[in-house]
C-alpha positions in Angstrom: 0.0 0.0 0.0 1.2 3.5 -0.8 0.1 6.7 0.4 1.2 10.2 -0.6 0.5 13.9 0.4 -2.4 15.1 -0.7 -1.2 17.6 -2.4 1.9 18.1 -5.2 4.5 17.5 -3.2 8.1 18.8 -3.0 11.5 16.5 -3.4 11.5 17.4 0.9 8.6 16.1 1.4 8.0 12.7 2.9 5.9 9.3 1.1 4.5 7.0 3.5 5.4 3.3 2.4 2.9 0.4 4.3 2.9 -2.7 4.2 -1.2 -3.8 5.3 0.2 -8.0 5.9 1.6 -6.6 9.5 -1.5 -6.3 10.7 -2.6 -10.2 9.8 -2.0 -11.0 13.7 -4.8 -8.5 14.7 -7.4 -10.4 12.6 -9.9 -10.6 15.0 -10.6 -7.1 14.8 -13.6 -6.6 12.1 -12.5 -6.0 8.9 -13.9 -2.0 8.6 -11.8 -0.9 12.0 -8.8 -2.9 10.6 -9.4 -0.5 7.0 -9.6 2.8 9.6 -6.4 1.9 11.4 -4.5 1.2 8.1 -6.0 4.8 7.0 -4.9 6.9 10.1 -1.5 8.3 9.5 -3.7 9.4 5.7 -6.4 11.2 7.8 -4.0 12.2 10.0 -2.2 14.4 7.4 -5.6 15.4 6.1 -6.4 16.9 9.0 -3.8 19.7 8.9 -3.8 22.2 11.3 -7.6 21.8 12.5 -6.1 19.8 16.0 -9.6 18.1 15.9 -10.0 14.5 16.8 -11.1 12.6 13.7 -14.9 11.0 13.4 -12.9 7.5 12.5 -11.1 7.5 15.7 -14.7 6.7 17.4 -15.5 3.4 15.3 -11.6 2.0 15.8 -12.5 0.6 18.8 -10.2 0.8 22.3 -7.5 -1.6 21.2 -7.3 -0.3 17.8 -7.4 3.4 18.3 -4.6 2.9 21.4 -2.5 1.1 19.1 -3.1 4.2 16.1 -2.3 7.0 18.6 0.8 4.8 20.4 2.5 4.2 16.5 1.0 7.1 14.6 0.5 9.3 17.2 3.9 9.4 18.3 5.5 10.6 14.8 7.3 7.8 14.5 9.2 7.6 11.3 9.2 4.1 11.1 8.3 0.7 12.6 9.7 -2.0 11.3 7.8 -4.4 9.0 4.9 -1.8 9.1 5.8 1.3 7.7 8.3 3.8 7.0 8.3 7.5 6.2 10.4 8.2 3.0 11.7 11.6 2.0 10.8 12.0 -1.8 14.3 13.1 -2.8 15.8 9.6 -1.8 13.1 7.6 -3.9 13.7 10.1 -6.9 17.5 9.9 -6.5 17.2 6.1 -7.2 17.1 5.5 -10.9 15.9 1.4 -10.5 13.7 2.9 -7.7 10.4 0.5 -7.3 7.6 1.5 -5.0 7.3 -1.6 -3.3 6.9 -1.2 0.4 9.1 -4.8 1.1 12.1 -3.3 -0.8 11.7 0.0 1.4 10.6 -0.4 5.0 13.4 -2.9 7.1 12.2 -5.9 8.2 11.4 -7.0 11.5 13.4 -9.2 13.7 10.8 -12.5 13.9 12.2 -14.0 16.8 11.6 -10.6 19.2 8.6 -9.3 17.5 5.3 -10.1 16.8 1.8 -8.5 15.7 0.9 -8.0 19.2 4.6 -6.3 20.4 7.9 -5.5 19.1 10.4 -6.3 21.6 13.6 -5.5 19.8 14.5 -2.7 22.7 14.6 -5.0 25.0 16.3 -7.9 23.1 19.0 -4.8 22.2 19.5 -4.3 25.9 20.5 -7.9 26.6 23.2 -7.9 23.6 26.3 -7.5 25.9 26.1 -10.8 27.9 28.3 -9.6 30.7 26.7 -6.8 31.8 23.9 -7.5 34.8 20.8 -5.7 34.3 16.9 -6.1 35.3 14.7 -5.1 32.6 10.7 -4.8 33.3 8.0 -4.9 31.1 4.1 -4.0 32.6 1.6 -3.8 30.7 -2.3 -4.7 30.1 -4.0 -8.3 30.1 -3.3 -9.0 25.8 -0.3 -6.7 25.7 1.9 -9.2 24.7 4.3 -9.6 27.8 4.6 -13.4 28.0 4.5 -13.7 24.3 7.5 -11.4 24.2 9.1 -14.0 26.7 8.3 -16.9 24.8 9.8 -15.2 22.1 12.8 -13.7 23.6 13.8 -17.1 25.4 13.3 -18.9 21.5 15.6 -16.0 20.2 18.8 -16.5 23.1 18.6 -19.9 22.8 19.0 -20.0 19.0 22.1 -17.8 19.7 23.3 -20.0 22.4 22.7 -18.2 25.5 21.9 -19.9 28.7 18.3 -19.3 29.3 16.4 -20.0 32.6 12.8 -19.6 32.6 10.5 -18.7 35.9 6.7 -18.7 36.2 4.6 -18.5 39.4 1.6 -19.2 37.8 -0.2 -22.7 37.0 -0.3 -21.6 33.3 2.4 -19.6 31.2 4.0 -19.0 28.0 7.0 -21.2 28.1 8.2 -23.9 26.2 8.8 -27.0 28.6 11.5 -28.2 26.8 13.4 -26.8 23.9 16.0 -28.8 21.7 18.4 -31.6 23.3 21.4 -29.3 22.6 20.1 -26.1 24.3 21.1 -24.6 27.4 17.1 -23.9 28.6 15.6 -24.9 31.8 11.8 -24.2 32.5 11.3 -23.7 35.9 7.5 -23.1 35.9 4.7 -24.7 37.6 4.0 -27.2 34.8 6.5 -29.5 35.3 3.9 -31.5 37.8 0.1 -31.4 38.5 1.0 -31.3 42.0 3.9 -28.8 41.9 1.5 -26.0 43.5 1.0 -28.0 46.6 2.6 -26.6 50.0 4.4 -30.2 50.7 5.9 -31.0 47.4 7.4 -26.9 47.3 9.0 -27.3 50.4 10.3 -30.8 49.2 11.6 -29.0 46.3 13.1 -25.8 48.2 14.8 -28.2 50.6 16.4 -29.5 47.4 17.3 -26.3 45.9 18.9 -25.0 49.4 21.0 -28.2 49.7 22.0 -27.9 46.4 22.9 -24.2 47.3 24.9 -24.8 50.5 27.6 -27.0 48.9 28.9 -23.9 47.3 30.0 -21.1 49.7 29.5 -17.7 47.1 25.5 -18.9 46.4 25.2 -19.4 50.3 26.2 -15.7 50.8 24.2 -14.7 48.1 20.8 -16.3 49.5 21.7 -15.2 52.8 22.7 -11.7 52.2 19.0 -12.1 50.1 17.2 -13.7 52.1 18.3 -10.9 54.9 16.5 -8.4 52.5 13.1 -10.9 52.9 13.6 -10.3 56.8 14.7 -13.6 57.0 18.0 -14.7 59.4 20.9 -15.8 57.5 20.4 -19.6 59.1 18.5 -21.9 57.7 17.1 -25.4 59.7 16.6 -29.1 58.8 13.4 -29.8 60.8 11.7 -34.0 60.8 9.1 -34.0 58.3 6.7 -34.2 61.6 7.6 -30.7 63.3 5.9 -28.1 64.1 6.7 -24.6 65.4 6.8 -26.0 69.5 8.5 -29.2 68.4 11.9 -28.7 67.4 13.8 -31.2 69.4 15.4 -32.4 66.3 16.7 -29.1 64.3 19.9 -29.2 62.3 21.4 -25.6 60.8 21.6 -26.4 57.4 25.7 -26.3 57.2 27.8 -26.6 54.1 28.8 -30.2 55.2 26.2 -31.2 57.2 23.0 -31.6 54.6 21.7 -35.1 54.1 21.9 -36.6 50.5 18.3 -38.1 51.0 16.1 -35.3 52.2 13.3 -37.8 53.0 11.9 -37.3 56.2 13.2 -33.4 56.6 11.8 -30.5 55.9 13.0 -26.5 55.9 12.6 -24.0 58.6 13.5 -20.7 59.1 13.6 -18.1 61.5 12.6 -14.4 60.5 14.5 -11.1 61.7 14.4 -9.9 65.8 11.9 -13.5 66.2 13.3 -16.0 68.1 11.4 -19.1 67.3 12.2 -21.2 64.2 9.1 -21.7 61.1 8.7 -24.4 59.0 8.1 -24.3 55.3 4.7 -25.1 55.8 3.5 -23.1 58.2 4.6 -19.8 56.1 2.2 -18.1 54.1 1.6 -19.0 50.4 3.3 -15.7 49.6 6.3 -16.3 51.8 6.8 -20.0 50.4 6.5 -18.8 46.6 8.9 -16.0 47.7 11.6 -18.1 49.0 10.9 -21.0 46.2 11.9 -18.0 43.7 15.6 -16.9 45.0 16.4 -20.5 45.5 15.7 -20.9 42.0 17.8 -17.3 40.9 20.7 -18.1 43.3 20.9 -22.0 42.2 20.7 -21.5 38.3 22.4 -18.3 38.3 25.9 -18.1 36.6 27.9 -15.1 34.5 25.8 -14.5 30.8 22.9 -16.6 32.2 19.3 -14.8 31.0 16.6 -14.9 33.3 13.2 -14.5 31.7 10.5 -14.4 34.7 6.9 -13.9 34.4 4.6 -12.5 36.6 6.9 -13.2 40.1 4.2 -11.1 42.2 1.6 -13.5 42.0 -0.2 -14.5 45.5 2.4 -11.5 47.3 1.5 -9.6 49.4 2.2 -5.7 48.5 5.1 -5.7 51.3 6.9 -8.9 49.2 6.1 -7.0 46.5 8.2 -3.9 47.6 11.2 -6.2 47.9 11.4 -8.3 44.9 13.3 -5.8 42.6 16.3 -5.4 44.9 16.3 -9.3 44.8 16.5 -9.4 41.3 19.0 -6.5 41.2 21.2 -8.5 44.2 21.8 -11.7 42.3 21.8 -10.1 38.9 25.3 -8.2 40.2 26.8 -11.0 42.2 26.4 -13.5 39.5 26.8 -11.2 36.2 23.3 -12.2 35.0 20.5 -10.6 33.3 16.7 -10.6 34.0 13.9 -10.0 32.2 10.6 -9.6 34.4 6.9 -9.4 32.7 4.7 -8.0 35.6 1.2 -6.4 36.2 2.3 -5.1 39.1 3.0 -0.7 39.4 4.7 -1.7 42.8 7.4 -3.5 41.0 8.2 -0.3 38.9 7.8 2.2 41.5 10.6 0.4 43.8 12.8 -1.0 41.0 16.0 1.5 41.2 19.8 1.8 39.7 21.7 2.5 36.6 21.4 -1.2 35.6 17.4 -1.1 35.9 15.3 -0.3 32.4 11.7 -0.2 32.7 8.8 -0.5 29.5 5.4 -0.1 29.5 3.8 -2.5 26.7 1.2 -0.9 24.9 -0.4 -0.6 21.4 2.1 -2.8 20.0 5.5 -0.8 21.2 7.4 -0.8 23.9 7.6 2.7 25.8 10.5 3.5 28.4 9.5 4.3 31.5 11.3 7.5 32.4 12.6 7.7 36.9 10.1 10.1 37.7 7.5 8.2 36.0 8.4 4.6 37.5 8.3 6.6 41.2 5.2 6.9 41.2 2.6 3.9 41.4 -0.5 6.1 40.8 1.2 7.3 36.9 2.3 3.6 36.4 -1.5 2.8 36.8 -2.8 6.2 35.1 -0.9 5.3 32.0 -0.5 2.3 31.7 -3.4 0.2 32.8 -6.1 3.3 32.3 -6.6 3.3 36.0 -7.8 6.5 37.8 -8.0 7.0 41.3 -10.2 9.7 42.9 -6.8 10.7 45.2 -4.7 10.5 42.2 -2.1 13.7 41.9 -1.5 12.4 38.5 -3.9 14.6 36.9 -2.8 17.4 38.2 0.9 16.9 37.3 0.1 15.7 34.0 -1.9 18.7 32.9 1.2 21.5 34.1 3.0 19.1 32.3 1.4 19.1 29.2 0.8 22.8 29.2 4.1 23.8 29.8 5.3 21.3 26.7 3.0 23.2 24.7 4.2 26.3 25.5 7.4 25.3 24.7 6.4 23.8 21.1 4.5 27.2 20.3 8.1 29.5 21.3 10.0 26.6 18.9 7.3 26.9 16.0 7.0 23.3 16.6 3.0 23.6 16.2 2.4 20.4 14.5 3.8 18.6 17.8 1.3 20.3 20.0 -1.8 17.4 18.3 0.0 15.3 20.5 -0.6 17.1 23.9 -4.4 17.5 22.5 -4.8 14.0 22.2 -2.9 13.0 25.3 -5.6 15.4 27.3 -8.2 13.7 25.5 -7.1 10.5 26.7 -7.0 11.8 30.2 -10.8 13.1 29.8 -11.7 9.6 28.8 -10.2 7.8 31.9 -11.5 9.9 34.7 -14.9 9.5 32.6 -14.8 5.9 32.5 -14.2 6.2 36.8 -17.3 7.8 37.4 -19.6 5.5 37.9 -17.6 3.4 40.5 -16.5 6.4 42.4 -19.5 8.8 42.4 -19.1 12.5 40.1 -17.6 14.6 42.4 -13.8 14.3 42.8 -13.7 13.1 39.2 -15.5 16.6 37.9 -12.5 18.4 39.4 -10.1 16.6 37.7 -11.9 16.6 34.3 -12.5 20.5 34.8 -8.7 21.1 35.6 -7.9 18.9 32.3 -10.6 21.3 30.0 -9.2 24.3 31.5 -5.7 22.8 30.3 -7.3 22.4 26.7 -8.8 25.9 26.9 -5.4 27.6 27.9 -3.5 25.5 24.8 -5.9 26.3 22.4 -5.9 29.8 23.5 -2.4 29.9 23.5 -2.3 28.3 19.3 -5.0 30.8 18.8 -2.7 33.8 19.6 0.0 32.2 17.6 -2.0 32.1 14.7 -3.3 36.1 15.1 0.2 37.3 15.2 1.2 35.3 11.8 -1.5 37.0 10.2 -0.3 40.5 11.4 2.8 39.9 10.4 
């Protein structure tokens, strides 16, 4: 598909190159909205100067129209496999020039990107194998998150990285198994029908541990970790039959000291300024899921190892929560590994922190960074990215002097044609705090959507003057 300008256009002016077969993974949108979204960017130079929303922007449907504004929207000047802006002069200057959109736009990378997400800038990140890092990715229910992990883990192994793969929940993305030669382990709930149950976790923690203590660095490492959990540094061999008043039996688990049949045993531990030892099974189902994860990152860790963990705050609690991203980012130095971690959870980005920490936000089929100020604060995590509003939310407020002030900065840089994107963005806004009013009555919601048309009036007043002193000039 080829679209032009509307009008005779100049050798600096751009051609838009599409190809429509990128969108063959969003067939079960109807056939007209999937016409309308392949016609956007076309409307969207139609529209000129008006900074009107469109009337086809109302029949694209939520999915659809997100997915327009996040790749259109933005003024991207290309995606790859999709589209690509090309300045006429370059087409003209080739003689054997053929307007093929193949031979033009660059082709995706089909390991790290699919119809739902492109997740080249993560897969980018990841290239230099030495260098530890923790990269999250939150987004939506259909964003694509554990598809891009599927994807990603397919894509290391073919280039014969060590690739571990973590799920807590009872279903996932994962491959169980990849070819006999790769270095892949899936460490997901799958692996048994019964792997979920309290008695056969602890059985496999106990394992993990003893593994762990005959190797003095990975004992410091899930101590020092396990420290962080508010959890003592020593950790117990109890008889299967124990409970929190009988301990006559208790063995510290010691470097030399672990049994090689763990039959019959079973973990304890003691937690921080407590005094009395806990079994495994008498921890909460957030504590046991907790302490079955670092046993897993400290046992398979190693230098150049990828971690690739989905959803890891399933059945926490919001204080585990808090303290899972300076897990991840403890074993990810000590060892020299990487980790990748899919996650609903704005608590996860709000507390993740450090130089070595990137942050996205899945949505409309890209992958959007997630800036520090934005990640420090769960109530923008859930504004943005999960179209949450909350009646206490300050979001609003910042978001509309932010907004205002980046228009008045693209008016003093005669960058007009950038300031669409703060009308739509404070559309957008409108629409959410809308959308809240039923659940949380009219009245805190009608501040915040009068303070967001009072940012619309001042912007549009402000373009308005712009446009009076052109034409006195």
């Amino acid at each position: 598909m080829l679209i032009m300008a509307k009008e005779r256009s100049s050798n600096d002016e751009s051609v838009l190159l599409m190809n429509g077969r990128a969108v063959d993974g969003l067939r079960d949108e109807p056939l007209d909205r999937l016409a309308r979204f392949l016609c956007a960017p076309f409307l969207d130079a139609m529209k000129g100067d008006t900074l009107r929303r469109l009337p086809y922007e109302a029949d694209l449907g939520d999915a659809l129209l997100n997915r327009a504004r996040k790749m259109f929207g933005a003024k991207l000047h290309e995606v790859p496999g999709f589209f690509r802006y090309v300045q006429l002069e370059e087409i003209l200057d080739n003689q054997n020039a053929v307007l093929d959109p193949s031979q033009w736009i660059s082709e995706r990378d089909p390991m790290v990107a699919s119809d739902l997400l492109d997740g080249s800038p993560v897969y980018k990140l990841l290239e230099e194998r030495e260098r530890p890092c923790c990269v999250y990715v939150i987004g939506n229910n259909g964003a694509g998150k554990s598809m891009l992990l599927r994807q990603l883990a397919k894509a290391y192994v073919t280039s014969g990285r060590p690739v571990r793969a973590i799920a807590s929940a009872t279903s996932d993305r994962f491959e169980a198994k990849m070819g006999a030669t790769a270095d892949y382990v899936y460490l997901g709930s799958r692996t048994s029908n019964m792997s979920t149950q309290p008695r056969r976790l602890g059985r496999k923690l106990a394992e993990l541990m003893v593994a762990i203590h005959a190797d003095r660095d990975k004992i410091a490492a899930v101590s020092r970790v396990l420290e962080q959990l508010s959890f003592a540094g020593q950790h117990y061999l109890l008889p299967e039959s124990a409970t929190s008043d009988v301990l006559e039996s208790v063995r510290e688990l010691g470097v030399d000291e672990a049994p090689s049949n763990m039959n019959g045993w079973k973990l304890g531990f003691r937690k921080n300024h407590e005094n009395s030892i806990v079994p495994f099974d008498h921890l909460s189902t957030g504590e046991q899921q907790l302490l079955l994860l670092t046993a897993r990152l400290v046992e398979y860790a190693r230098p150049g190892v990828v971690f690739l963990i989905d959803e890891p705050e399933t059945s926490l609690h919001v204080a585990w929560q808090r303290a899972l991203p300076s897990v991840f980012q403890t074993i990810s130095r000590d060892f020299n590994c990487q980790m990748v971690i899919a996650t609903h959870s704005p608590i996860l980005i709000s507390t993740s922190r450090g130089d070595d920490t990137y942050r996205f936000m899945a949505d409309g089929g890209v992958l959007e960074v997630i800036g520090e100020q934005a990640a420090s604060s769960v109530e923008r995590v859930l504004f943005q990215g999960f179209d949450t509003y909350t009646g206490n939310n300050r979001e609003v407020h910042e978001r509309c002097a932010e907004l205002v002030s980046r228009a008045i900065e693209f008016a003093n840089t005669e960058q007009t044609e950038m300031l669409q994107s703060v009308f739509d963005e404070l559309q957008q806004m409108e629409e959410k705090v809308t959308r809240a009013v039923p659940a949380l009555g009219s009245e805190v919601p009608a501040r915040h959507l009068d303070l967001i048309r009072r940012a619309t009036l001042a912007i549009e007043e402000l373009t308005s003057s712009d446009k009076s002193e052109e034409a006195r000039s």
